[in-house]
KOLTORVEX-441735 format. One line per 3 residues: number of its first residue (from 1); their letters; for each residue x negated, y, z negated of C-alpha. Coordinates in Angstrom, 2 decimals. Example, Ala and Ser with C-alpha at 12.3 -4.5 7.8 and 13.67 -1.06 7.14 Angstrom:
1) AS) -12.30,-4.50,-7.80; -13.67,-1.06,-7.14
END
This chain:
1) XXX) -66.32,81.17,-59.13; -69.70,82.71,-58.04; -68.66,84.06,-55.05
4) XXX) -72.29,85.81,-54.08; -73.61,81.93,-54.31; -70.98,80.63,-52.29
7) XXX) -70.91,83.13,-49.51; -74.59,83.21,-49.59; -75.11,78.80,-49.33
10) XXX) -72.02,79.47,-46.87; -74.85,81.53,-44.31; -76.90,79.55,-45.02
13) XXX) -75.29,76.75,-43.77; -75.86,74.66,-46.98; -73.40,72.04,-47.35
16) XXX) -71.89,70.69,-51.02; -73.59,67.46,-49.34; -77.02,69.00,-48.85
19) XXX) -76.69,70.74,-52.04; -75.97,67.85,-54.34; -78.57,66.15,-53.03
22) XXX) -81.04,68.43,-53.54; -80.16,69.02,-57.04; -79.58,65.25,-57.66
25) XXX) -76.24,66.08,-58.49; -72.69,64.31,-57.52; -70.76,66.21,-54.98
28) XXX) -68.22,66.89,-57.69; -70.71,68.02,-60.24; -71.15,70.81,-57.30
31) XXX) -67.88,72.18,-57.61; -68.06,72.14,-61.20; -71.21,74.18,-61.24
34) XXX) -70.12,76.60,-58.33; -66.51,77.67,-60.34; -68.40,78.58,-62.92
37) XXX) -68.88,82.59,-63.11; -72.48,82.76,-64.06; -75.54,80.99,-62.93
40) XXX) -76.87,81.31,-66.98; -73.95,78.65,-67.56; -75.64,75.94,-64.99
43) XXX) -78.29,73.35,-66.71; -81.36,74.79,-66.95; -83.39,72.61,-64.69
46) XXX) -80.14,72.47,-62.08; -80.76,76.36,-62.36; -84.23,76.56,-61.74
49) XXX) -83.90,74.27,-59.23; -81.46,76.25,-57.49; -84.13,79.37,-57.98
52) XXX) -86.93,77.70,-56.46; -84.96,76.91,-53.43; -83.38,80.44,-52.77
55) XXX) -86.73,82.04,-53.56; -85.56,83.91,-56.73; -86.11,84.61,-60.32
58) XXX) -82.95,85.57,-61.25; -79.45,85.83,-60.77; -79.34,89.50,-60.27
61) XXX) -81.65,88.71,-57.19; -78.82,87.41,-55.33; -76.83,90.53,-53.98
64) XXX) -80.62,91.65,-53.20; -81.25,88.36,-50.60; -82.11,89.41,-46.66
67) XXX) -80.70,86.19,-44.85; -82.68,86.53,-41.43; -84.33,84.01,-39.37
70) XXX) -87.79,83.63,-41.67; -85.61,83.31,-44.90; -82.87,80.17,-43.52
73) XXX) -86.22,78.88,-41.99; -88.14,78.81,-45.61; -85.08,77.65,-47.43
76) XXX) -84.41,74.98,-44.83; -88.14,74.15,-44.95; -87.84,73.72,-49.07
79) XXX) -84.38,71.97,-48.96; -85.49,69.08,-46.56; -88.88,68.75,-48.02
82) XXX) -87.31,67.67,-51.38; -84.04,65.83,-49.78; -86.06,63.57,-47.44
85) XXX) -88.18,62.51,-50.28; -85.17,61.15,-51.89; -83.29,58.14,-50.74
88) XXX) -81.02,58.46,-47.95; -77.56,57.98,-48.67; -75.68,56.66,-45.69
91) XXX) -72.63,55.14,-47.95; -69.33,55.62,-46.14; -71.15,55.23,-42.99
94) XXX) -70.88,52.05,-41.06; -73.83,50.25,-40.48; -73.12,49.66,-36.79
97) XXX) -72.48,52.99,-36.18; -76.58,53.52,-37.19; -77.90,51.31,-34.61
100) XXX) -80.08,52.68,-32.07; -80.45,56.14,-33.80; -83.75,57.21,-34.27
103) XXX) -84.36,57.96,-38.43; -84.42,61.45,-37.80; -81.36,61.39,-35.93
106) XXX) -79.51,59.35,-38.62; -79.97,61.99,-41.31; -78.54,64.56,-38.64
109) XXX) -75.69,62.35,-37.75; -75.14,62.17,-42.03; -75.37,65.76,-41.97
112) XXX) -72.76,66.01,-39.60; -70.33,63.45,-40.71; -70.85,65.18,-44.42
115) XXX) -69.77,68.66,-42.89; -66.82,67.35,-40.78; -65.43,65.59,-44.66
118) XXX) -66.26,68.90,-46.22; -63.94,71.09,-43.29; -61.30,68.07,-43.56
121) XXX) -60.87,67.90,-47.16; -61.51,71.56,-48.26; -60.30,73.15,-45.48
124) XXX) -56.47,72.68,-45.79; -55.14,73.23,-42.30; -57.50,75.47,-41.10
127) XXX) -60.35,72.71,-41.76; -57.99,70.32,-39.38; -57.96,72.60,-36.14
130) XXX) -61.49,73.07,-36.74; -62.21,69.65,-36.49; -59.88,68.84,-34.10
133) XXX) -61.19,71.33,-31.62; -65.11,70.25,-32.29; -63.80,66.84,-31.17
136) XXX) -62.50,68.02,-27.77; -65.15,70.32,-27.38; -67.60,67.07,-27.30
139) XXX) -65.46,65.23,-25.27; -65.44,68.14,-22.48; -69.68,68.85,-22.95
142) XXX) -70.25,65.98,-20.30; -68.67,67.94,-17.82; -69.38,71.43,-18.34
145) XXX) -73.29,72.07,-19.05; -72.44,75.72,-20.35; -71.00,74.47,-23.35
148) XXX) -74.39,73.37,-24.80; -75.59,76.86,-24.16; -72.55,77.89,-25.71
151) XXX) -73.89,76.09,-29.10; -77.41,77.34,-28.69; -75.98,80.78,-28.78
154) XXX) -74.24,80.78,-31.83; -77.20,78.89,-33.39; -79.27,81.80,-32.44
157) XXX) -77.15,84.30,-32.88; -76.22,82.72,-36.77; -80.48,82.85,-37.17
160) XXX) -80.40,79.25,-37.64; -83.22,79.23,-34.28; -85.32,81.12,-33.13
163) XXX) -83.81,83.65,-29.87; -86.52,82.63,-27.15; -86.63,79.12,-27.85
166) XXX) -84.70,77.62,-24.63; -84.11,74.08,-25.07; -81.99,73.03,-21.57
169) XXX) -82.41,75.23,-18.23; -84.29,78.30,-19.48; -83.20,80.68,-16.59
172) XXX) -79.65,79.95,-16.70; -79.39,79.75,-20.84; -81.07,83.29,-20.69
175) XXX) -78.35,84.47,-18.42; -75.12,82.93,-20.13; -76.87,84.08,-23.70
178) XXX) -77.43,87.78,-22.30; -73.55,87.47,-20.51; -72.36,85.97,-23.93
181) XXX) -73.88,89.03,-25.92; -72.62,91.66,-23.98; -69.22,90.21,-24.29
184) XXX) -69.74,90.02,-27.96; -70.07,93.37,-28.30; -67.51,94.45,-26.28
187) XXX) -65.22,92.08,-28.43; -66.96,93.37,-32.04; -65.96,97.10,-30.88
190) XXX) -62.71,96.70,-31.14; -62.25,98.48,-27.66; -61.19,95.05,-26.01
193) XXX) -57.35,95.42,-26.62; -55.04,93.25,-26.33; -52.86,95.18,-23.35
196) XXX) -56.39,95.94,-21.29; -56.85,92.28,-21.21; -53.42,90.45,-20.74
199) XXX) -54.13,90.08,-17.10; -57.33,88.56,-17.43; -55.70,86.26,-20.30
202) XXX) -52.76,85.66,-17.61; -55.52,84.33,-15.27; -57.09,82.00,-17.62
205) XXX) -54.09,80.86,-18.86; -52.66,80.01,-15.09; -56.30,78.20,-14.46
208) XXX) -56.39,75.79,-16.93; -52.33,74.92,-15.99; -53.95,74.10,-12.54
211) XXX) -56.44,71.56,-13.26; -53.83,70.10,-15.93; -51.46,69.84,-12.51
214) XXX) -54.87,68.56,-11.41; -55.55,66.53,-13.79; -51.29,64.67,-13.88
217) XXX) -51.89,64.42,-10.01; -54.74,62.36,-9.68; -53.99,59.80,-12.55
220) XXX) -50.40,59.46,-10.90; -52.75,58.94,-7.89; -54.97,56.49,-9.53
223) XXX) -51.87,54.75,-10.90; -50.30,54.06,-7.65; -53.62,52.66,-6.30
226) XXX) -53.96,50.41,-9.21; -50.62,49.44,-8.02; -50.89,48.97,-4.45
229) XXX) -54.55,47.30,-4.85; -52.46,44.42,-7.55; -49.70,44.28,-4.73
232) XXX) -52.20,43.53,-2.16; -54.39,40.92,-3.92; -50.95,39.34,-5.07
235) XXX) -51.36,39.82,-8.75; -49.05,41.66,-11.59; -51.87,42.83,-13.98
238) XXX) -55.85,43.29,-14.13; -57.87,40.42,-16.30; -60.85,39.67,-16.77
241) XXX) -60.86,36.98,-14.32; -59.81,39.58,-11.42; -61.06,42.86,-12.62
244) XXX) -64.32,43.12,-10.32; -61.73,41.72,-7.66; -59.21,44.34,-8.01
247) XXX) -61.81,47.53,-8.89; -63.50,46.70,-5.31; -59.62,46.67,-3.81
250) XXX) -58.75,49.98,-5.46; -62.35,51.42,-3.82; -61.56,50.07,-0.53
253) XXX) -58.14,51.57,-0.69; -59.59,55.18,-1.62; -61.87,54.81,1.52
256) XXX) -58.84,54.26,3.33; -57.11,57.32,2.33; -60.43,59.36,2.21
259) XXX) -60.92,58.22,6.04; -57.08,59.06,6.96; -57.60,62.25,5.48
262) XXX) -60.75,63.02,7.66; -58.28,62.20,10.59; -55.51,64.44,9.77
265) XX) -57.62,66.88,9.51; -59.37,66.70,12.48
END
């Protein structure tokens, strides 16, 4: 396997998808072309293509590459000018699942969709907890903003965009970015051992126990609600018939215990 053009499309953050498209290849032909052990042995105009697109002559060229931020922009510039030319191919994608996205945004979704296959089937087990941890991470961006700057980091700091482009609060991404660096640093010296930090791991580690507890306490809450709210309205279940019936009970119930709180308190 060429493993200067693998490690190379791999910063790049060139899929097998991407690539095979480009090159008007299968996905399969891609694998067959990258475990071979010299770029000589690819089809000439698969080769030259390949050339063109990395903005070399030769294969000896490789090893001499500077991926920075001007270099993934020109290759990404050359890649989608030839891939959007071509047809898109959205097979394995369900129509439905295309409605209401914007052209642009379908190819992105693709894109996407195409990576996560790529981490599932080539990953092994490693590829799963990737995946599997991408999933919650989108689930939990709703209700913690510094996760997107979270992403914008690592796309900057991966040179896939550009370090003072801000594209959600500026002053606040500036500040987590500069707080994320520093700790990146500390973390990339190797002087952040394990012992010096068990306390603060202890901490984190007893924080997100607490809003689990939280989290168990008020859906047991919710539950018995739901349950008192049926009792009182005489039913044994929510239908569709009763559900705007029941949801008002269950608010009126919570204003109850909000207002008997207020008293207790007082």
């Amino acid at each position: 396997m060429n493993s200067k053009l693998v490690n190379l499309l791999h910063e790049l953050g060139i899929s097998k998808v991407k690539l095979a498209k480009y090159l008007g290849v299968s996905r399969q032909m891609i694998y067959n072309y990258l475990e071979m052990d010299d770029l000589n042995k690819w089809p000439k105009d698969k080769k030259v293509l390949l050339f063109n697109l990395l903005d070399i002559k030769n294969p000896d060229e490789l090893s001499k590459i500077k991926v920075d931020t001007d270099y993934i922009a020109n290759v990404e510039l050359r890649l989608n000018s030839i891939c959007e030319n071509k047809s898109s191919d959205y097979s394995g994608v369900g129509n439905d699942l295309m409605n209401g996205i914007s052209q642009k945004n379908q190819e992105l979704f693709v894109g996407v969709v195409d990576l996560i296959k790529e981490y599932l089937e080539d990953g092994g087990s490693d590829g799963g907890h990737i995946i599997n941890y991408l999933y919650h991470y989108l689930q939990a961006m709703n209700n913690t903003k510094e996760l997107k700057y979270i992403l914008a980091y690592v796309a900057k700091e991966t040179g896939f965009e550009k370090p003072m482009e801000f594209s959600f609060d500026e002053d606040e991404q500036f500040i987590f970015e500069s707080v994320m660096f520093s700790a990146m640093v500390l973390y990339r010296s190797g002087k952040a051992s394990k012992s010096k930090l068990a306390e603060s791991h202890r901490r984190f580690v007893a924080q997100i126990e607490q809003k689990v507890e939280d989290k168990l306490s008020r859906t047991l809450e919710l539950n018995n609600i739901r349950a008192q709210a049926l009792k009182e309205l005489g039913y044994t279940e929510i239908t569709d018939n009763n559900a705007t019936e029941v949801f008002e009970k269950i608010a009126e119930i919570e204003s109850r215990k909000v207002a008997f709180r207020k008293i207790d308190e007082d």
